[in-house]
KOLBAMAR-670387 format. One line per 3 residues: number of its first residue (from 1); for each residue x negated, y, z negated of C-alpha. Coordinates in nm, 2 decimals, decimal comma, padded with zeros to 4 digits, always signed. Layout:
<nodes>
NUM> X Y Z ~ ...
</nodes>
This chain:
<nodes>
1> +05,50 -08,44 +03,59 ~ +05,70 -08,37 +03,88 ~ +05,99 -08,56 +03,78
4> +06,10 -08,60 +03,48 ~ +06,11 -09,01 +03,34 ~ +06,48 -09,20 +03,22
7> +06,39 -09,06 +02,88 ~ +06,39 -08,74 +02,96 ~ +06,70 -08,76 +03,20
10> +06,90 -08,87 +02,92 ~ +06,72 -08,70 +02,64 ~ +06,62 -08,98 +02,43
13> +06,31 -09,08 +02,24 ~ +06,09 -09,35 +02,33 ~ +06,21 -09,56 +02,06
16> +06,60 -09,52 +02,12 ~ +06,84 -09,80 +02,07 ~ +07,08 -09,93 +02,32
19> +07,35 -09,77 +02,15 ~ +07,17 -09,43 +02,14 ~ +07,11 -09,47 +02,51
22> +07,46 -09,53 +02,61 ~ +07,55 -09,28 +02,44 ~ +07,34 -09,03 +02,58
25> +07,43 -09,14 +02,89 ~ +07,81 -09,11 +02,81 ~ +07,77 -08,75 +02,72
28> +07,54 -08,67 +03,03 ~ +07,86 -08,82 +03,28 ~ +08,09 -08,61 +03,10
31> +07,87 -08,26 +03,07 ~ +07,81 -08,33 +03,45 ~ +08,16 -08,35 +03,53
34> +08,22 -08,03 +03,37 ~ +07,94 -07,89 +03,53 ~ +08,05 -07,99 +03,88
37> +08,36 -08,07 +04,05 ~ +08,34 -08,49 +04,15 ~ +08,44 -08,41 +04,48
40> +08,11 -08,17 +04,53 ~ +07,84 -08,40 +04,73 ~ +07,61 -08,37 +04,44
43> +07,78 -08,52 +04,21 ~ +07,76 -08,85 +04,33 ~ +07,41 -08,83 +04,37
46> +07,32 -08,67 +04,01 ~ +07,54 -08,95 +03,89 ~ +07,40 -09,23 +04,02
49> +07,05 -09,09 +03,91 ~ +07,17 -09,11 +03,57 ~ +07,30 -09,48 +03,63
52> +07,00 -09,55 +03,74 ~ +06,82 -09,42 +03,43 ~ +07,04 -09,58 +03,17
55> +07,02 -09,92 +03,38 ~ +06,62 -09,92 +03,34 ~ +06,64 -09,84 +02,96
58> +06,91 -10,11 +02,85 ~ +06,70 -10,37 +03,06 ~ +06,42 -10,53 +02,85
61> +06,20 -10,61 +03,12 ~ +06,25 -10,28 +03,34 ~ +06,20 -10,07 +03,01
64> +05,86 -10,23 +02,96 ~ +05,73 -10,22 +03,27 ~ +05,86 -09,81 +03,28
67> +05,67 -09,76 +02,95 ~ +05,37 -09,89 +03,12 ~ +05,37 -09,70 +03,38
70> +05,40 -09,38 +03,18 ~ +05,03 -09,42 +03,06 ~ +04,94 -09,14 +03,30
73> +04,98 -08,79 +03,33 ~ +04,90 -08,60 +03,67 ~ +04,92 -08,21 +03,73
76> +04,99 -07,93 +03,49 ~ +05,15 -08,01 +03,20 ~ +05,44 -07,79 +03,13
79> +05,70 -07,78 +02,81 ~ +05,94 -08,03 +02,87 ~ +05,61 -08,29 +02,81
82> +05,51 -08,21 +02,55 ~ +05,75 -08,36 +02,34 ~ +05,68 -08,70 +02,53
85> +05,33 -08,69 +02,51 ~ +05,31 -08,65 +02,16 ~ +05,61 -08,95 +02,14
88> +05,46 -09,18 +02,35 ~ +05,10 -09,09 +02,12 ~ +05,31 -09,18 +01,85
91> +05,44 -09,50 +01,98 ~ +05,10 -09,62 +02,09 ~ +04,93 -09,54 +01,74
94> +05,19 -09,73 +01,58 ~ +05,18 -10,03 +01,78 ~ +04,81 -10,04 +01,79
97> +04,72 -09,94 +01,41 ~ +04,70 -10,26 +01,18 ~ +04,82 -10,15 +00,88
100> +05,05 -09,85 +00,77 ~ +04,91 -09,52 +00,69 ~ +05,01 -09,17 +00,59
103> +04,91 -09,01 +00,92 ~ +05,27 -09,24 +01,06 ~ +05,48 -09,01 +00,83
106> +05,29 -08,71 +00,97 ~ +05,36 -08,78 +01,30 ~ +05,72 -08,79 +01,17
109> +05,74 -08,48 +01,04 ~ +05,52 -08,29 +01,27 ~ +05,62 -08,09 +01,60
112> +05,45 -08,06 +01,92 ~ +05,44 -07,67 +02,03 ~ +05,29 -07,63 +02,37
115> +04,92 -07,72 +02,55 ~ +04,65 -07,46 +02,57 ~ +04,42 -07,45 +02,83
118> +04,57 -07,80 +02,99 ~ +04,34 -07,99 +02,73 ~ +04,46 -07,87 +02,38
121> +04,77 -08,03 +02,24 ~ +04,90 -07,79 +01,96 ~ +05,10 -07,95 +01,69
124> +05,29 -07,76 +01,45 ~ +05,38 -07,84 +01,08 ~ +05,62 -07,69 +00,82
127> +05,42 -07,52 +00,56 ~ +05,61 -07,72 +00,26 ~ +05,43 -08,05 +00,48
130> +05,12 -07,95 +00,43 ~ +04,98 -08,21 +00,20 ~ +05,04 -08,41 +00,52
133> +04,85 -08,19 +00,76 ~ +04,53 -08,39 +00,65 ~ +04,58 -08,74 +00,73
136> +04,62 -08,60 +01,09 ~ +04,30 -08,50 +01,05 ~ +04,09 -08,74 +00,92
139> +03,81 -08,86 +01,12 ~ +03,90 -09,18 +01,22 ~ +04,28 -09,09 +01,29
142> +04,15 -08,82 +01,50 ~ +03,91 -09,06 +01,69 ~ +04,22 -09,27 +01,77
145> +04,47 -09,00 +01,91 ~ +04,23 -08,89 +02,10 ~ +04,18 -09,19 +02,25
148> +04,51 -09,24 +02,33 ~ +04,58 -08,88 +02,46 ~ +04,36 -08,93 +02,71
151> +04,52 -09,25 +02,84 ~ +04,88 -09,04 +02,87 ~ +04,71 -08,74 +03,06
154> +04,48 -08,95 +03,22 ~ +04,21 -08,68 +03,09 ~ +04,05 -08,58 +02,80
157> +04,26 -08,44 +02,53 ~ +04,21 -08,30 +02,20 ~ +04,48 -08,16 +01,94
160> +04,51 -07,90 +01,67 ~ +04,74 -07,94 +01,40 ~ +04,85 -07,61 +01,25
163> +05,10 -07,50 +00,98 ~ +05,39 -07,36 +01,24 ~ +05,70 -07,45 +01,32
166> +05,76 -07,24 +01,64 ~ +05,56 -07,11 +01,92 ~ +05,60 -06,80 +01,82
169> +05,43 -06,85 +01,49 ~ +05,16 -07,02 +01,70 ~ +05,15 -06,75 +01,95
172> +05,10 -06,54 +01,68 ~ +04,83 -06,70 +01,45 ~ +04,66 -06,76 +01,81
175> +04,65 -06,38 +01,85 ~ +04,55 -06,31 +01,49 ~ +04,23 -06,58 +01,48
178> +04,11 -06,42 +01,88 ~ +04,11 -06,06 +01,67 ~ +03,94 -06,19 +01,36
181> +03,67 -06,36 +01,57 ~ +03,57 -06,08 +01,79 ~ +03,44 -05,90 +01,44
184> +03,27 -06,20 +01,35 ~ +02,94 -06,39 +01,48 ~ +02,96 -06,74 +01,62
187> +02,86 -06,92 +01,34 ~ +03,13 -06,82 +01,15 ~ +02,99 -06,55 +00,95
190> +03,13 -06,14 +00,95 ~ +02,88 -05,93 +01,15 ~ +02,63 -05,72 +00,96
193> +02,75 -05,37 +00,84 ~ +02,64 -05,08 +00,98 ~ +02,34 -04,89 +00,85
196> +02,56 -04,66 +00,73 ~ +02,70 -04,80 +00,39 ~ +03,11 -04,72 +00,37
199> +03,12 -04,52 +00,04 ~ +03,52 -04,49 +00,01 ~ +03,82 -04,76 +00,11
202> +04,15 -04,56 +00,06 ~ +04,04 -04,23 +00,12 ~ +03,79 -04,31 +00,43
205> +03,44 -04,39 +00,52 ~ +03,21 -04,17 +00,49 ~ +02,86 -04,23 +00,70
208> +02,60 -03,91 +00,56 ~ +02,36 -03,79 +00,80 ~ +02,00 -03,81 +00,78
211> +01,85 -03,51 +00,63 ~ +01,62 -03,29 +00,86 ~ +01,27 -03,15 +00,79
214> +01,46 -02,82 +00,69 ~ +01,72 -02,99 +00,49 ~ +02,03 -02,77 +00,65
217> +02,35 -02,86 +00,54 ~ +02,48 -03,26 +00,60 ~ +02,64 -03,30 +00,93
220> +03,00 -03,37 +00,96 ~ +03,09 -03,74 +01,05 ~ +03,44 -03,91 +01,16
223> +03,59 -04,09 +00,94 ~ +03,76 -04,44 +00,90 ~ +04,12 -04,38 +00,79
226> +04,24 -04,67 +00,51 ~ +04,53 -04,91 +00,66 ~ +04,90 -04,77 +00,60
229> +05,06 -04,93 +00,32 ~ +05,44 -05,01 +00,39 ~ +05,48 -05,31 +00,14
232> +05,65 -05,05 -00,09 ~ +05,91 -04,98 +00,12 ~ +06,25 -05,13 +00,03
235> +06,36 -05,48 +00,21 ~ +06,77 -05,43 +00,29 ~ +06,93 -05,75 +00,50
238> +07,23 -05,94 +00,47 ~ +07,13 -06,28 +00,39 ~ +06,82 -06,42 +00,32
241> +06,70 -06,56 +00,65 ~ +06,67 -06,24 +00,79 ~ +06,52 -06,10 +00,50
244> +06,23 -06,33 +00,52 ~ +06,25 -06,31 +00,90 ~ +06,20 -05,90 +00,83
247> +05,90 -06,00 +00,57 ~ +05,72 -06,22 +00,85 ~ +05,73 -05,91 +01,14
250> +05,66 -05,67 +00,87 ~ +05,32 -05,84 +00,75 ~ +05,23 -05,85 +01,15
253> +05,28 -05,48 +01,18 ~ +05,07 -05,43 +00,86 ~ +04,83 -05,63 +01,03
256> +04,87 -05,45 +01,36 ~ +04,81 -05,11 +01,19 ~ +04,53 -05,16 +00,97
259> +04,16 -05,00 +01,17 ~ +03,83 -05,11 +01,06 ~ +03,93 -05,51 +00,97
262> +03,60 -05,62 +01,02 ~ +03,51 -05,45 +00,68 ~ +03,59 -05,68 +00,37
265> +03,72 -05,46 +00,17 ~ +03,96 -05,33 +00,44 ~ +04,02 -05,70 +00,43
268> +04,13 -05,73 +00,09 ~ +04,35 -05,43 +00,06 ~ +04,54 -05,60 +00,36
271> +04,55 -05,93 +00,15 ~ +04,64 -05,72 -00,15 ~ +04,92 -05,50 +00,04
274> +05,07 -05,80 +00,21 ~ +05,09 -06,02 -00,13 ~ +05,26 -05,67 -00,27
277> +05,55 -05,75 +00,03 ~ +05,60 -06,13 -00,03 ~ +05,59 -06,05 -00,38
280> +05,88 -05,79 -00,36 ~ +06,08 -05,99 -00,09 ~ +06,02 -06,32 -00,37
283> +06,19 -06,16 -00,61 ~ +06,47 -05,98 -00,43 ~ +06,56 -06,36 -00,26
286> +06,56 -06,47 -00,66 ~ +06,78 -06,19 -00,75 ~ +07,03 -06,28 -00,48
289> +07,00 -06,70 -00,59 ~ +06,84 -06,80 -00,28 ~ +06,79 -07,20 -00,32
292> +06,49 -07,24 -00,43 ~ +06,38 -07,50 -00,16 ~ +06,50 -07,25 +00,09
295> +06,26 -06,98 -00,12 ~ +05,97 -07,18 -00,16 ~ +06,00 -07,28 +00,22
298> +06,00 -06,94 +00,28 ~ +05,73 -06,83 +00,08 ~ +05,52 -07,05 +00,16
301> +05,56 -06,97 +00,53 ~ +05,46 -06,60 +00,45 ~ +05,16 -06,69 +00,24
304> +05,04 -06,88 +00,54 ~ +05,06 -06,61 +00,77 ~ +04,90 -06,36 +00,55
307> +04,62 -06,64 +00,54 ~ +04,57 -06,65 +00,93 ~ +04,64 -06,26 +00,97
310> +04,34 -06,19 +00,81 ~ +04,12 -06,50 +00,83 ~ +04,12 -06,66 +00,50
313> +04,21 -07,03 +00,35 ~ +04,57 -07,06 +00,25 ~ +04,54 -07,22 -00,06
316> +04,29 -06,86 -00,17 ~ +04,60 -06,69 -00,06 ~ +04,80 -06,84 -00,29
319> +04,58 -06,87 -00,60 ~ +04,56 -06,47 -00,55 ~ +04,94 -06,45 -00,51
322> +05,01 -06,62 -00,80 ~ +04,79 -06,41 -01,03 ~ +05,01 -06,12 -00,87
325> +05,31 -06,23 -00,99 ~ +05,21 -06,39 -01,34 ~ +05,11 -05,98 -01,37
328> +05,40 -05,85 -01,20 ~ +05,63 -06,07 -01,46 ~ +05,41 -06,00 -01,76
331> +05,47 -05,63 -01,68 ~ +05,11 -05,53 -01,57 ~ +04,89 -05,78 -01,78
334> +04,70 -06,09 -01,66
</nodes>
């Protein structure tokens, strides 16, 4: 979009009142004049633009014949749409769905990150939401945002929901899956080990040699040095955000530094390692009375991105992590 609708000149939603309009349109005459002096020529034109704007969204008529016309989406499709596209989705699902269903509080609670590849709509969703992350999901919902994404853009459109709640975290989980996938064949499952069995995880791999006619002594092979295990190392911040914010870059560079992921077992001392970290971090937030909504939001955020760092379900991660701790606060037993 080359320029940007009333709603987004005032920055209101599709579904703003009167009262929330003029009010946006208050603070947007008063920003402006502090922005620019009134007797600079621009001023009077960036003004009356935003007269304009406010007069087509406090008039019934105008308003729905502007909502109308925004059923089309031409060009790239850059940041500031996103938002709108996913609104406007909104609107239209709710106007056209007979009866009320969980994927409307969904849609509430879920943000729009950015647009891969022009025709992928990524939608993020808080980790403590995720019980909601399905009803965006289901089949027929699906069928029906689709549907309606591709009458916005005016081209086919599909979406992704994912447990985010920045780009960054998307960014990131988008980097982690494109590493994961280059070990592993197209139908999903991990490519074949090599002839060579691995015979030791923390100490190496060890590949033997076949033995000549002679039998002279093996020949020397490289090995696979284990990942570097940090989650021991102490976790000192000020507050708890950064704390957790420390936790999230520190199970990345775990991630980052561990060779050989496309073995399993590699795998799982990753998993192990980084449930070791969010376990120590867990109760170092308990010991300094962190709420416990702000801890379990937390928590639940780290789980999650051990789960996409190394390509297994969520909900596995955090059956594992809870036998961790039930140990770690019996003192070593199950």
């Amino acid at each position: 979009m080359s320029q940007p609708n009333p709603y987004q000149l005032l920055g209101v939603s599709l579904d703003a009142t009167i009262d929330e309009i003029m009010s946006a349109f208050r603070n947007k005459v008063r920003d402006l004049g502090r922005e620019i002096s009134v007797t600079d020529p621009d001023y009077s034109r960036r003004r009356s633009v935003l007269y304009q704007a406010v007069s087509i969204l406090t008039d019934p008529e105008q308003r729905k014949k502007l909502d109308a016309s925004l059923e089309s989406l031409e060009g790239p499709i850059g940041p500031a749409d996103v938002k709108y596209i996913w609104q406007m989705a909104g609107k239209l699902f709710f106007e056209r769905t007979e009866r009320y269903t969980s994927a409307f509080e969904a849609m509430r609670n879920s943000i729009p990150l950015t647009i891969e590849d022009d025709k992928l709509l990524v939608i993020g969703m808080d980790p403590t939401q995720g019980n909601l992350l399905g009803y965006l999901n289901s089949s027929e919902t699906r069928a029906a945002l689709r549907r309606i994404l591709a009458e916005i853009c005016g081209r086919p459109m599909d979406y992704r929901v994912v447990t985010a709640v920045s780009l960054k975290e998307w960014q990131i989980m988008r980097d982690a899956e494109a590493m994961n996938g280059a070990a592993r064949r197209p139908n999903g499952f991990s490519k074949p080990a090599p002839r060579e069995e691995p015979s030791r995880l923390l100490s190496g791999i060890a590949q033997p040699a076949p033995a000549p006619a002679p039998a002279p002594a093996p020949t020397p092979v490289a090995t696979v040095s284990a990942p570097v295990v940090t989650a021991s190392a102490p976790i000192t911040t000020t507050n708890g955000g950064d704390e957790w914010e420390e936790v999230m870059d520190r199970l990345l560079r775990l991630w980052s530094a561990t060779e050989s992921r496309s073995f399993p077992q590699v795998r799982a001392r990753l998993i192990l390692d980084s449930l070791a970290l969010v376990a120590r971090a867990e109760e170092t937030a308990r010991g300094r009375r962190m709420a416990d909504d702000l801890l379990q939001r937390a928590l639940g955020r780290a789980l999650d991105r051990v789960g996409s760092l190394t390509g297994t379900d969520s909900a596995l991660i955090g059956i594992e992590y809870l036998r961790i701790r039930g140990e770690r606060v019996n003192g070593g037993k199950p």
